[in-house]
VOMARLUM-366638 format. One line per 2 residues: number of its first residue (from 1); their letters; for each residue x, y, z of C-alpha. Coordinates in Angstrom, 1 decimal. Example, Ala and Ser with C-alpha at 12.3 -4.5 7.8 and 13.67 -1.06 7.14 Angstrom:
REM VOMARLUM-366638
1	as	12.3/-4.5/7.8; 13.7/-1.1/7.1
This chain:
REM VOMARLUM-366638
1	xx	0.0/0.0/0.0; 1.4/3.4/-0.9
3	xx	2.1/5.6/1.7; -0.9/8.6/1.9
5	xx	0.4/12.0/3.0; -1.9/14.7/4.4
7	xx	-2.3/17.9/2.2; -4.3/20.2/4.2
9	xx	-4.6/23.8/3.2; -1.8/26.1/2.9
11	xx	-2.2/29.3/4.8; 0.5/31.6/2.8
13	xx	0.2/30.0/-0.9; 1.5/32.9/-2.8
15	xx	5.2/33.1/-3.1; 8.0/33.0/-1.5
17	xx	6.9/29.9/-0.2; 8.1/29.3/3.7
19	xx	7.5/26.4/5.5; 3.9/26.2/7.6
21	xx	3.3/24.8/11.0; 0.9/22.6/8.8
23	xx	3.0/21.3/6.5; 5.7/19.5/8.6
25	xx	4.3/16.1/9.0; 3.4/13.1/6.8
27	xx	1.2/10.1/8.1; 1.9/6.2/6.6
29	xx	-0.8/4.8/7.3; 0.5/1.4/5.9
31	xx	2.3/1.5/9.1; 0.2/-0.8/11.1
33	xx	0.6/-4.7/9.7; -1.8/-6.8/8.4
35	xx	-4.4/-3.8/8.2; -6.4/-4.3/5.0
37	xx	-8.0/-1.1/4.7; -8.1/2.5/6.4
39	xx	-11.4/4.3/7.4; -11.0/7.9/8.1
41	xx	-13.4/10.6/9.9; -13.1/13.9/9.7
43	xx	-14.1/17.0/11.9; -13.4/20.4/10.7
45	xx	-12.6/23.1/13.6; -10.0/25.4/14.7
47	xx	-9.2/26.6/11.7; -7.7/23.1/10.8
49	xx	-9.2/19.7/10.0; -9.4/17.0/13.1
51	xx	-9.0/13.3/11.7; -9.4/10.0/13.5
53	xx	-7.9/7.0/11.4; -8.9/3.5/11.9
55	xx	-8.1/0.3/10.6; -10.7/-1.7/8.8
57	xx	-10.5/-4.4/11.2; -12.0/-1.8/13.8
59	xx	-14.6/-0.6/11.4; -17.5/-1.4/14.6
61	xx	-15.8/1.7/16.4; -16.5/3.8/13.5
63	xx	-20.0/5.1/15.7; -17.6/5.4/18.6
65	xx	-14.9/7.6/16.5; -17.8/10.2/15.1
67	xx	-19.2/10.0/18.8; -15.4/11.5/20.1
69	xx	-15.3/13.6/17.1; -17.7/16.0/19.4
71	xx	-15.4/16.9/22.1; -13.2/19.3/19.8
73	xx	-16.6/21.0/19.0; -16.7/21.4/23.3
75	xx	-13.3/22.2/23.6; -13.3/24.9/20.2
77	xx	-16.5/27.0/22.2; -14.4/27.3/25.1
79	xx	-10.9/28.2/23.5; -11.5/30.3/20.8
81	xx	-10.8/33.7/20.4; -13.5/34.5/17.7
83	xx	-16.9/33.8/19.5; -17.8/36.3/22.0
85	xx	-19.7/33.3/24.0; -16.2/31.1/24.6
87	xx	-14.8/31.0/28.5; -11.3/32.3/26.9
89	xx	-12.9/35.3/25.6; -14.9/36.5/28.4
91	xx	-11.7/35.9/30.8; -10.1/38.2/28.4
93	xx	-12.4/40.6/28.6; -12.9/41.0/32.5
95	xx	-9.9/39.3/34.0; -8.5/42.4/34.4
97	xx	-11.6/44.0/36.4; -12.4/41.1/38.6
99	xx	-11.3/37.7/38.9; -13.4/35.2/36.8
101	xx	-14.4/31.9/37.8; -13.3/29.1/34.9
103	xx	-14.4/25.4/34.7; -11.8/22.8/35.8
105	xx	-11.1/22.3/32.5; -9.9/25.2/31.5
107	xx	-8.4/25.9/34.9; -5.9/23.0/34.6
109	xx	-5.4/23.9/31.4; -3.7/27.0/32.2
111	xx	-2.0/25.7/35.4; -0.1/23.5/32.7
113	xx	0.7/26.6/31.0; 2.0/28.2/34.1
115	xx	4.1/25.5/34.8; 5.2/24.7/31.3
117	xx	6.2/28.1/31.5; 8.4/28.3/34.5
119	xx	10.1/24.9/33.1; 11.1/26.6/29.8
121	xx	12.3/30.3/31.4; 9.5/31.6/30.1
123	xx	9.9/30.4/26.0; 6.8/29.1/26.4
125	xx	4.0/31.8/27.1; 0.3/32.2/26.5
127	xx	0.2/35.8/27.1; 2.1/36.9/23.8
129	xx	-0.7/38.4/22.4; 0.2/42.3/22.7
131	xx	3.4/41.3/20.6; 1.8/39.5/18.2
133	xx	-0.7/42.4/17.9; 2.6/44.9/17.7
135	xx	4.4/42.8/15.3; 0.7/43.1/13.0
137	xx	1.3/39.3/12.8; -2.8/38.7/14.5
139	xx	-4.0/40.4/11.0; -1.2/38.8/8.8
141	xx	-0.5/42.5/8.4; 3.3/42.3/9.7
143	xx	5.4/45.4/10.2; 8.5/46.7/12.1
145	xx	7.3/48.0/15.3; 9.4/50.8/17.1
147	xx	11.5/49.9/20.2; 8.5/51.8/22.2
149	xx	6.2/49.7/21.1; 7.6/46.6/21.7
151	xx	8.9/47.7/25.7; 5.0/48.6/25.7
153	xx	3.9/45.5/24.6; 6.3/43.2/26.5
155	xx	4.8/45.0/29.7; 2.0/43.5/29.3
157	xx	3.3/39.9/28.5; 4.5/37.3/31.2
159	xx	2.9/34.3/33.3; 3.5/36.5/36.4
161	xx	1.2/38.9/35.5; -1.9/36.0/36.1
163	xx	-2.7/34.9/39.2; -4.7/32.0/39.5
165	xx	-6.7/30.8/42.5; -7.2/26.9/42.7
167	xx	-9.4/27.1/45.6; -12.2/29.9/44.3
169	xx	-11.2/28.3/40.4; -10.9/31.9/39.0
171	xx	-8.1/33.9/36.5; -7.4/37.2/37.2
173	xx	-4.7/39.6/35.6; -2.5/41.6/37.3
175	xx	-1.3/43.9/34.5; -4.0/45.7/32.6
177	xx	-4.3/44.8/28.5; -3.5/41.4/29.2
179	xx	-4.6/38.4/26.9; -4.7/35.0/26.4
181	xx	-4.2/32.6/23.7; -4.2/29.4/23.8
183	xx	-3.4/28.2/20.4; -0.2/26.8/20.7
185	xx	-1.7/24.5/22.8; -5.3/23.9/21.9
187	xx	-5.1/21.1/19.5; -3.2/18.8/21.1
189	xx	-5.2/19.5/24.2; -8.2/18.5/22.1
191	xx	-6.4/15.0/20.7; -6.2/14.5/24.4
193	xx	-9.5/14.7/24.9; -10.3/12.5/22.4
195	xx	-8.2/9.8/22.8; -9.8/9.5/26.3
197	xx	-13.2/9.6/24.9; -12.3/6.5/22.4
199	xx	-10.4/4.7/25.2; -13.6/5.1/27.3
201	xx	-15.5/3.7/24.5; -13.6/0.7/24.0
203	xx	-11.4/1.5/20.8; -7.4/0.4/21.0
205	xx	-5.5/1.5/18.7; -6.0/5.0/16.1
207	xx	-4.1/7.5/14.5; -5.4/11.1/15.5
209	xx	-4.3/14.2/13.5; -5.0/18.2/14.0
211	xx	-3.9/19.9/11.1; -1.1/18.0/10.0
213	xx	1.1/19.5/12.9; -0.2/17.5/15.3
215	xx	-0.4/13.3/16.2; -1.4/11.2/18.3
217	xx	-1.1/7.4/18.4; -3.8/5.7/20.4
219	xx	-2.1/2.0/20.9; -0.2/1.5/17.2
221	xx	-0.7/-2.6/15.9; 3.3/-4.1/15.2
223	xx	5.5/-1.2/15.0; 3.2/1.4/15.4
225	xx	2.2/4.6/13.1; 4.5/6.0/11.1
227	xx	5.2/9.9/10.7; 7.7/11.2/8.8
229	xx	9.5/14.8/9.3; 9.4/17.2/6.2
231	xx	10.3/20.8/5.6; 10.1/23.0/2.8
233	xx	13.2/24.6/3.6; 15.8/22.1/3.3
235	xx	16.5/19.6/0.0; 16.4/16.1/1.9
237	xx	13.1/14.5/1.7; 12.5/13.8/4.8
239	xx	14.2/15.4/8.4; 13.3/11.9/10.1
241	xx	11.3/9.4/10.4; 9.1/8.1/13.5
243	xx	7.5/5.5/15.1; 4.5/6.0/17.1
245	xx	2.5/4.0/19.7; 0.6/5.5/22.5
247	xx	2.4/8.7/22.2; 1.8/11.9/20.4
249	xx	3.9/14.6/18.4; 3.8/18.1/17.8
251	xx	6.0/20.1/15.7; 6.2/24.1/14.8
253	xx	7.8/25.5/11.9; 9.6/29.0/11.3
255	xx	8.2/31.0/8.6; 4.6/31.0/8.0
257	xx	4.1/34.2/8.2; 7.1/37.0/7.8
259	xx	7.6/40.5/6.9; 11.1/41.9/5.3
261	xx	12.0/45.5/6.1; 15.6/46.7/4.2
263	xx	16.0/43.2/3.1; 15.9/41.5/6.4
265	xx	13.2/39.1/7.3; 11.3/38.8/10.7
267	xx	9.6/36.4/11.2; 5.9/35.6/12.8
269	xx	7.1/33.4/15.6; 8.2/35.6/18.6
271	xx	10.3/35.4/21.7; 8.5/36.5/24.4
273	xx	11.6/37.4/26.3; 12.9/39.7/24.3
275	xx	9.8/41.1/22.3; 11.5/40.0/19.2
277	xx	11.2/37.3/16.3; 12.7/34.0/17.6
279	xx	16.2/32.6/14.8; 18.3/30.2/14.3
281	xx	15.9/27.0/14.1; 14.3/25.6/11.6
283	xx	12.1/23.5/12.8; 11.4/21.6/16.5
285	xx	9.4/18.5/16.9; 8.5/16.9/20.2
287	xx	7.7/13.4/21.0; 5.5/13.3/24.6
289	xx	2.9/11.4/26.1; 0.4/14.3/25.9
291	xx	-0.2/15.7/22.8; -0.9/19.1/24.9
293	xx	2.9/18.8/26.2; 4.0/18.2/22.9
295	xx	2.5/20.5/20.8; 3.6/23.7/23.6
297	xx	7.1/22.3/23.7; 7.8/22.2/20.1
299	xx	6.2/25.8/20.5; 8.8/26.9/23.4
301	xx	12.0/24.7/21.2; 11.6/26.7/18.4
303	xx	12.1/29.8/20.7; 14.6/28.7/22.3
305	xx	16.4/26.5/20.2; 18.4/23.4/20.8
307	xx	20.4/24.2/24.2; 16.4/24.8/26.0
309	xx	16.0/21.6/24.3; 18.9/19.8/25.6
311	xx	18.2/21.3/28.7; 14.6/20.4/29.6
313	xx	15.3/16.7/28.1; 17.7/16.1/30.5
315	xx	15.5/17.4/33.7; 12.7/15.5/32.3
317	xx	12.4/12.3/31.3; 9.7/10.6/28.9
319	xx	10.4/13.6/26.4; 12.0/13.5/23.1
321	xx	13.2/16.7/20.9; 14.5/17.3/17.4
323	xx	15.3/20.9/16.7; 16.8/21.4/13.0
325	xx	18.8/24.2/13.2; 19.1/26.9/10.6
327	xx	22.9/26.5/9.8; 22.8/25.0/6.7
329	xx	23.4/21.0/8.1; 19.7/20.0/7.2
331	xx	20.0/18.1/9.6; 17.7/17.8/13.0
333	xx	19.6/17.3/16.4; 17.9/14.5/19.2
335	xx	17.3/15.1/22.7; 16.0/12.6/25.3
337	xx	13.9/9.6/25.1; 10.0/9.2/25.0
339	xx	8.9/5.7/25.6; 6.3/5.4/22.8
341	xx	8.7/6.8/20.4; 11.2/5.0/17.7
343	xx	13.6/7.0/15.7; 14.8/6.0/12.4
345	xx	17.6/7.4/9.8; 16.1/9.7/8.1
């Protein structure tokens, strides 16, 4: 059986072509042995399509798989930025007058992001919105903001400035034009979700998908999904390739969105440190056991490159990282181990 890639919507067609969060992954779905056909079902939301694959030997789940399909519609209303009625919205809009009280959902939620936070030196942060909103990258609009505007932005940036109280369950910010945005993390918190709803409803083994940047192997039949690595941006044909069983993978790419001022070229993804576009990587790619962890850490590698990778690997275990730096080699650098993870020569 031929390998089937997934070719899900470009967001910058026009050219120069760079490489898209969305465009970094390929799923084999020949992977699994013995399978003699492939259903798939398909739910489109967050801006991105949801799929849910299944061999045909599980085809009696297939009720089960469109039943789980429904919890990214649940977690979409209360995550989004663009419906007035979601719980992130209406925390945005009067977390800075009062605390507001947040479902347990959402409250762990961003307890994960305060911690993932602190664990990264702050690489990794939700409340990056003012920057992206200075940088014009929100609109796709991008410009070269003056040094004024980004000190005023990056005042209003930083997991310190939200306090959160576990016992009352409410978000409040302590630094007025605050925002969140959970979007680096959203879809893999969705796979999450859905994964438990299948396990819960009896199915073993499925390939989940978010966009094409994000995985998630639900068991894996032999030796498990395969996913292979891919960027625009360098010749080979593949960075690596992976093998996948009850583990997920998220990966983030530089240079979907850009803007070049005097001939040089920032780009959309921004350190939250310094206010600026993040450089020097390529590409970072994170094997977990969460698809949540994963997807934010490939977020907070690409910021802060391979030594942050190298780094958190080390102080945690079960994590695996391969950051492709921009130097020319084409080829990715490995960090740690995840358990559900096998890596192949590319």
């Amino acid at each position: 059986m031929t390998p089937t890639p997934l070719h899900p919507d470009r967001l910058t067609p026009d050219p120069p072509r760079a490489v898209s969060r969305r465009e970094l992954l390929a799923l084999d779905f020949a992977a699994e042995e013995g399978a003699p056909y492939w259903i798939r079902v398909r739910r489109r939301a967050m801006a991105c399509e949801f799929e849910i694959t299944l061999s045909g030997e599980d085809s009696r789940h297939l009720p089960a798989a469109r039943e789980a399909l429904d919890e990214i519609d649940r977690v979409e209303a209360a995550l989004t930025l663009f419906r007035e009625t979601s719980d992130l919205v209406r925390v945005n809009r009067s977390a800075s007058l009062e605390p507001v009280a947040v479902d347990e959902d959402l409250f762990g939620l961003l307890e994960t992001c305060r911690a993932l936070h602190a664990r990264t030196g702050g690489a990794y942060d939700v409340t990056s919105t003012p920057l992206s909103r200075c940088w014009g990258f929100l609109r796709r609009e991008g410009r070269l903001p003056a040094a004024a505007e980004v000190a005023a932005a990056r005042a209003r940036v930083g997991m310190d400035g939200i306090a959160l109280d576990a016992k009352a369950r409410t978000v409040r910010f302590l630094r007025p034009g605050m925002e969140l945005n959970l979007g680096s993390i959203g879809k893999g918190y969705a796979l999450d979700r859905v994964r438990s709803g299948l396990r819960r409803r009896g199915l073993a083994h499925a390939l989940l998908s978010a966009g094409g940047s994000s995985v998630l192997a639900l068991g894996g039949r032999g030796g498990g999904f395969v996913v292979d690595l891919r960027s625009r941006q360098v010749k080979r044909e593949r960075l690596a390739r992976l093998r996948l069983r009850d583990a997920a993978l998220g990966t983030s790419g530089a240079g979907e969105q850009f803007v070049v001022v005097e001939g040089t070229r920032y780009g959309h993804v921004l350190d939250p440190r310094t206010g600026s576009p993040a450089a020097g990587v390529l590409s970072a790619s994170v094997v977990a056991p969460e698809a949540a962890l994963a997807d934010a850490l490939s977020t907070a590698f690409l910021v802060g490159g391979a030594d942050l990778a190298r780094r958190y690997c080390a102080e945690h275990p079960g994590v695996l990282a391969l950051v492709t730096p921009d130097d020319g080699s084409e080829r990715p650098l490995a960090f740690g181990h995840c358990p559900g993870a096998t890596l192949e020569a590319a």
